[in-house]
C-alpha positions in Angstrom: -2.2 -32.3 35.6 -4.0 -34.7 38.3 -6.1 -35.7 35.7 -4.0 -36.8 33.0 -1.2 -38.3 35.4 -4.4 -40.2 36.6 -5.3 -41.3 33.3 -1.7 -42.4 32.7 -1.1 -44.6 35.8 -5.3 -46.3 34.8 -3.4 -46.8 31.7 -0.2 -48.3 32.3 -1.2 -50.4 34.9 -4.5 -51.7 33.4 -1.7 -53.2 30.8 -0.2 -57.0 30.7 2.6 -55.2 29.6 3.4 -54.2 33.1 2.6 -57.4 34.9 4.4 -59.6 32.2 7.6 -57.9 32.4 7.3 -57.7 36.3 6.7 -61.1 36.5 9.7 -62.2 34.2 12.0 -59.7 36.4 10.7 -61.8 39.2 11.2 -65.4 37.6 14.6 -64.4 36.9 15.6 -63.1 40.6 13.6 -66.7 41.7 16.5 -68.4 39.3 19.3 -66.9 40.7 18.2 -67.4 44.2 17.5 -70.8 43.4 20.6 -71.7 42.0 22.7 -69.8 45.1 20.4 -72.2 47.0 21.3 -75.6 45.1 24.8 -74.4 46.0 24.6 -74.2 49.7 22.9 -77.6 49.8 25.9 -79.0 48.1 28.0 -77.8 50.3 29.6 -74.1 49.2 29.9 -73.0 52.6 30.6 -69.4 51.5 26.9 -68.7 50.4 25.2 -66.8 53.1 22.7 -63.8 53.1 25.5 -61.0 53.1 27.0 -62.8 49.7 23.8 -63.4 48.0 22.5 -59.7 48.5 25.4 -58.1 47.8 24.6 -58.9 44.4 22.2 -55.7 44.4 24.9 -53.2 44.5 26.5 -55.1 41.7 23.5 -55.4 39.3 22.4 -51.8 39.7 23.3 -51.2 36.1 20.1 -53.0 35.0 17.9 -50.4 36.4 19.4 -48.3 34.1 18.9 -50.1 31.3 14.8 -51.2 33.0 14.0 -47.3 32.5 13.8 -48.4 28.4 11.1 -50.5 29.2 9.4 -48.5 31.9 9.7 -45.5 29.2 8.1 -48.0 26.3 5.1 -49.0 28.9 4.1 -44.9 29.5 4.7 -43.5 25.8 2.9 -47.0 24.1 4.1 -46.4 20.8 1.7 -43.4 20.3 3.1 -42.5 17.2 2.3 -45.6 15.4 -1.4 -45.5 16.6 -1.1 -41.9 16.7 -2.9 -41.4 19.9 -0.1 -38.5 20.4 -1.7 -36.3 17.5 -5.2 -37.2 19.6 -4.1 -35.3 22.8 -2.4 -32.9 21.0 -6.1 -32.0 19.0 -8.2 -32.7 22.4 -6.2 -29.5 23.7 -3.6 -30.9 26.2 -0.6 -28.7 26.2 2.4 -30.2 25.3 4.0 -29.5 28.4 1.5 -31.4 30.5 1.8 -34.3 28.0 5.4 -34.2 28.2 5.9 -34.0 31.8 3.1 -35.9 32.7 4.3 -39.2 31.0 7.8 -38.6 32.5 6.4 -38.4 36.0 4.5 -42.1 35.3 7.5 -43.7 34.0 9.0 -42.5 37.7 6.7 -43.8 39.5 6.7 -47.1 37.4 10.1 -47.8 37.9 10.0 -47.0 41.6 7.3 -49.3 42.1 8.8 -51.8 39.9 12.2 -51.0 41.8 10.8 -51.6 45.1 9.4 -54.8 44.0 11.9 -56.3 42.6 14.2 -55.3 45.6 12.4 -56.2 48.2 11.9 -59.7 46.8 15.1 -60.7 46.0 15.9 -59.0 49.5 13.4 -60.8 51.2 14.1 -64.3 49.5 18.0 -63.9 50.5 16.4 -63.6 54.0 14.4 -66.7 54.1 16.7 -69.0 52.2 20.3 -68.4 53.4 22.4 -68.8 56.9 22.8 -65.1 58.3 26.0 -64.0 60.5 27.7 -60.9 61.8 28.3 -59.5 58.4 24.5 -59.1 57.8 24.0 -55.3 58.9 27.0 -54.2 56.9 25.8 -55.6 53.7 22.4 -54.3 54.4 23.9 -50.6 55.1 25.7 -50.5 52.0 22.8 -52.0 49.9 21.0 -48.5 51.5 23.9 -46.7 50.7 24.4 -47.8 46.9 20.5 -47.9 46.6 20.5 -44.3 48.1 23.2 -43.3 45.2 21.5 -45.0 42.1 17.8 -43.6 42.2 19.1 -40.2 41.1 20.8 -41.6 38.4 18.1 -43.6 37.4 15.9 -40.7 37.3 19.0 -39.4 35.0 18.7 -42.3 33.0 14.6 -42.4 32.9 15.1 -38.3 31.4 17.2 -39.8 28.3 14.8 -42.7 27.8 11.6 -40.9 27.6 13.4 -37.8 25.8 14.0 -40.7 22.9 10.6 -42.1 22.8 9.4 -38.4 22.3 12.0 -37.8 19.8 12.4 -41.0 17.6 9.1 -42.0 15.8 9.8 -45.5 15.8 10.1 -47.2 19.6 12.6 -49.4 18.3 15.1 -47.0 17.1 13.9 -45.1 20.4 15.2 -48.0 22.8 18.9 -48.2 20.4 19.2 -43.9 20.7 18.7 -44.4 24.4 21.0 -47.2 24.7 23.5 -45.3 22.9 23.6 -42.5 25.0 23.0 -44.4 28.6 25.9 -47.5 27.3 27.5 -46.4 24.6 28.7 -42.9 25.3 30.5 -43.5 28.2 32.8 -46.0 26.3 33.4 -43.1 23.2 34.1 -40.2 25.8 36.6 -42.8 27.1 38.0 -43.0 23.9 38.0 -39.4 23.1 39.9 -39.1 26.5 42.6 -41.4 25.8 42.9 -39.8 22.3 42.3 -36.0 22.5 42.1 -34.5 25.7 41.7 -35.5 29.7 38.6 -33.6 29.8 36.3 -36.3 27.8 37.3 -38.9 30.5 36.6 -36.2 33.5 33.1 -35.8 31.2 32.6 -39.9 31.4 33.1 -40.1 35.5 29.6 -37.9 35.4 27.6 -40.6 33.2 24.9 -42.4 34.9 26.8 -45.9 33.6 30.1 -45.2 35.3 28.8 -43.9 38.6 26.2 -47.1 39.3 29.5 -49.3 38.5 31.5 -46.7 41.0 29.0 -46.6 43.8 29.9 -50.0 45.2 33.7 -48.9 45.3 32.3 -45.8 47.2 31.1 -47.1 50.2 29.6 -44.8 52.8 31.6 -42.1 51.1 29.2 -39.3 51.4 30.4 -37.0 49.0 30.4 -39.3 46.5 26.2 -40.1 47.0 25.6 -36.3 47.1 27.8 -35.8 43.5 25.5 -39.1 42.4 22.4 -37.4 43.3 24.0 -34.0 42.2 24.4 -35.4 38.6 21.2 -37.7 38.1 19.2 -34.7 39.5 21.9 -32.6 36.4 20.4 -35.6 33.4 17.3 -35.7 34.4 17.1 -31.8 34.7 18.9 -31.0 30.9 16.8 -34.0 29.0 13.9 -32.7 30.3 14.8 -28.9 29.6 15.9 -30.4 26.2 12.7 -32.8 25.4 10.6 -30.0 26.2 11.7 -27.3 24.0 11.6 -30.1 21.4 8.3 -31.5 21.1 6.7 -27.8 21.8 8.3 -27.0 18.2 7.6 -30.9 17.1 5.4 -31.3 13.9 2.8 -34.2 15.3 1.6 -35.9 12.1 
């Protein structure tokens, strides 16, 4: 397993694909910092470090959604290029493969994660006027950061559980999007329509709990039930992908 989670990380990050998307991530949070920035020089007195990185807690959604991308760098569309059916022949047991990619794509996003955080973090530092309020928005950045990286292990489960599953990457990134955006919204409906239980069901998605954990604040509980059901998605997709592709006809 050493070796091929070696071979995985020489691979992904000997990619532009990596890099490229890093650096767009990047370009982006530059933008936004930017414009907070033209702001305070005209004169919006309310921009200061505590309301420009509070913005974290409140875009933790799109490291949800990131884990598509992070899950498209690792798997490479082996399929079409059937580089799948290659490690499959060379003797690799599918549970190594299967494992092994899912454990990359982890430590892709966390270093992408950690990136992208601290330089937005680090920006808001150097840029804007800091005041009393600075600790408390750095303690509840730590506490909502603290909740979301179960989840997004939760969400990085479903993501490469779809790669594996759906032969075409495209339709891969919709299936996952569907389960990690969509399903939340028809459980909701299903609540409203049949029965409380589907609504209980949507208070344990990955989607409503990142929107939640800001309204949570130092509520311990409430991180333990986060890491509690991340640790529950990432657990049953992987149960669920592996019993899968041991049984899957690679062609």
């Amino acid at each position: 397993m050493r070796n091929y989670l070696s071979a995985e990380c020489y691979k992904v990050f000997h990619r532009s694909y990596f890099y490229v998307t890093l650096l767009v991530c990047l370009a982006l949070e530059g933008l936004l910092l930017w414009g907070s920035w033209l702001t305070l020089q005209w004169g919006n007195a309310s921009i200061d470090f505590c309301s420009t990185a509070l913005m974290i807690p409140v875009l933790l959604g799109v490291g949800m959604y990131a884990t598509l991308l992070t899950a498209d760098m690792v798997f490479s569309d082996q399929y079409k290029y059937n580089t799948m059916k290659n490690e499959v022949s060379y003797g690799l047991s599918r549970t190594r493969i299967y494992v092994g990619k899912l454990l990359v794509s982890l430590l892709v996003s966390l270093v992408a994660a950690a990136v992208m955080v601290g330089f937005y973090l680090l920006g808001c530092w150097v840029l804007y006027p800091h005041n009393e309020l600075d600790q408390g928005a750095l303690s509840l950045i730590g506490y909502t950061l603290s909740g979301a990286l179960p989840l997004w292990f939760g969400a990085q489960a479903v993501s490469i559980f779809c790669y594996f599953h759906v032969r075409s990457s495209t339709v891969a990134a919709f299936a996952a999007v569907g389960i990690l955006g969509v399903l939340p919204s028809v459980l909701q409906a299903f609540g409203l329509l049949f029965h409380p239980v589907f609504e209980v069901m949507r208070q344990f998605t990955p989607s409503f709990m990142l929107d939640n954990l800001k309204n949570m604040a130092f509520d311990g509980s409430y991180l333990g039930l986060c890491w509690a059901s991340g640790l529950v998605w990432c657990a049953v997709f992987t149960a669920a992908g592996l019993a899968l592709f041991r049984k899957k006809e690679i062609r």
